[in-house]
KEMAR-671589 format. One line per field, with one value per residue (C-alpha): x, z, y; residue number from 1. Coordinates in nm, 4 decimals, decimal comma. Each point is the difference from the previous one (the first is absolute). Layout:
xx	c(X_...) $
zz	c(Z_...) $
yy	c(Y_...) $
n	c(NUM_...) $
This chain:
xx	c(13,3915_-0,2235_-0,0082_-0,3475_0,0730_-0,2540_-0,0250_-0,2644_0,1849_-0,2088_0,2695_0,1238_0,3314_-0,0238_0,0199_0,3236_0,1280_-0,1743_0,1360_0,3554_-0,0533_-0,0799_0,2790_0,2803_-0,2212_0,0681_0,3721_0,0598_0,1310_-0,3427_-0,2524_-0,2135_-0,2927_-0,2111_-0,2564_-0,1382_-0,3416_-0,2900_-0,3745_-0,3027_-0,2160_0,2258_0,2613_0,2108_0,0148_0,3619_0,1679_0,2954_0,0661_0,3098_0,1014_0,2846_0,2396_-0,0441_-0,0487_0,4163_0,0448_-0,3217_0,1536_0,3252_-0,0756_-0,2185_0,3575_0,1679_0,1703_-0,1615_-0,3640_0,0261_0,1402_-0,2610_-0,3197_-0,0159_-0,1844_-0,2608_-0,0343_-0,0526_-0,3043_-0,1684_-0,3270_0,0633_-0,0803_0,2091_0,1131_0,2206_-0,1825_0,0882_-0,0868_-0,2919_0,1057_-0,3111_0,1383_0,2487_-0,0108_0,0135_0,3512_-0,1969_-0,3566_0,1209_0,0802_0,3357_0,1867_0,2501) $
zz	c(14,2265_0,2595_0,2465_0,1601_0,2811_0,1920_0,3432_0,2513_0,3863_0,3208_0,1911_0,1029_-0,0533_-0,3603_0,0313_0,1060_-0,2705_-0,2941_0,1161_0,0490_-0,3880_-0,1245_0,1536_-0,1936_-0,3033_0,0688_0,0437_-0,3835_-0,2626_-0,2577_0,2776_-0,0229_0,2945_0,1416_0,3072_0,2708_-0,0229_0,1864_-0,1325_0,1626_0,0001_0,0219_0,2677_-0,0798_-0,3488_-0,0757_-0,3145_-0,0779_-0,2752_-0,1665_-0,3143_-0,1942_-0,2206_-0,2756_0,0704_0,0073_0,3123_0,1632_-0,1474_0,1178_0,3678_0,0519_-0,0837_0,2514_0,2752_0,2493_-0,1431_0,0287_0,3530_0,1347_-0,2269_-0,2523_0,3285_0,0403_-0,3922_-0,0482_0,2283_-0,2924_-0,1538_-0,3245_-0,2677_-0,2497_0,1979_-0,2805_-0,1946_-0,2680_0,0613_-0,2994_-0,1648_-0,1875_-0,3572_-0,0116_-0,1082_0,3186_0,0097_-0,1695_-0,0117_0,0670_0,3786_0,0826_0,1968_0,2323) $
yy	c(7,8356_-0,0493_-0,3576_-0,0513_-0,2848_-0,0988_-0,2529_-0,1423_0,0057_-0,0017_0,0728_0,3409_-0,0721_-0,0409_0,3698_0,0414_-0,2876_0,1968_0,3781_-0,2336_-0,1457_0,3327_0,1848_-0,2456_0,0296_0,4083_0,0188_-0,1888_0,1654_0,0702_0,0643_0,2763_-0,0284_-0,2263_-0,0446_-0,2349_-0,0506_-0,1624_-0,0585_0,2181_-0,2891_-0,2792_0,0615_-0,3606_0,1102_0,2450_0,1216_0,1264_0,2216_0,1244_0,1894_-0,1095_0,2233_-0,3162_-0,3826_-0,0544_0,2185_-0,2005_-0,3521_0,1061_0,0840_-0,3110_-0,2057_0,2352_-0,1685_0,2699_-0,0321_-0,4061_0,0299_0,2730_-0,0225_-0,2833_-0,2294_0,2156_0,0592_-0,3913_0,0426_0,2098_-0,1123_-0,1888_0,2277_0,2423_0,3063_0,2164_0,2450_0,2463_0,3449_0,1203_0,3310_0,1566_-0,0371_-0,2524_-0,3599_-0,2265_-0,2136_-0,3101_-0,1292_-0,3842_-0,1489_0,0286_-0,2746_0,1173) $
n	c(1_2_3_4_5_6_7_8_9_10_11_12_13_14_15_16_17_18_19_20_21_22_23_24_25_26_27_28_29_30_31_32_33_34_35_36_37_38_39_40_41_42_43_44_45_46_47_48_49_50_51_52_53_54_55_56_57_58_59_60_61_62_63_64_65_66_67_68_69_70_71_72_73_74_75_76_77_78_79_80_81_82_83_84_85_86_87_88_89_90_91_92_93_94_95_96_97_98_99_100_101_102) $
């Protein structure tokens, strides 16, 4: 699975708090890679993107006592909108074709 999370920081420091967010994200059990970002054209506009080994391992880290201590701040300061995805095989039947709560 993939997670698409995206924020609006002017400060530099945000930086430092996304890289911090990402690296506890890293070390749970399920995670496969992920990067920092930063828009061309918008430099207070960052992502962060990670790839999942299936939505438990993602659901599971985010209750993690390290991830809530080191990254679940800077997380919270993500625009509001839906940030899981499923990956699109050529061929296969998505998961389902109705919204999914979490």
């Amino acid at each position: 699975m993939l997670v698409v999370n995206r924020f609006r920081a002017e400060d530099e420091s945000f930086r430092d708090d996304l890289e911090k967010a990402h690296a506890a994200l890293a070390a749970r059990p399920g995670y496969v890679d992920g990067d920092v970002g930063r828009n061309v054209d918008d430099p207070t506009l960052w992502t962060l993107v990670t790839r999942w080994a299936d939505v438990g391992s993602y659901r599971r880290a985010l209750s993690s006592y390290e991830v809530k201590l080191h990254a679940v701040a800077t997380l919270s300061r993500a625009l509001e909108e839906p940030s899981a995805y499923e990956f699109v095989v050529p061929g296969e039947t998505l998961n389902v074709t109705d919204v999914r709560s979490l």
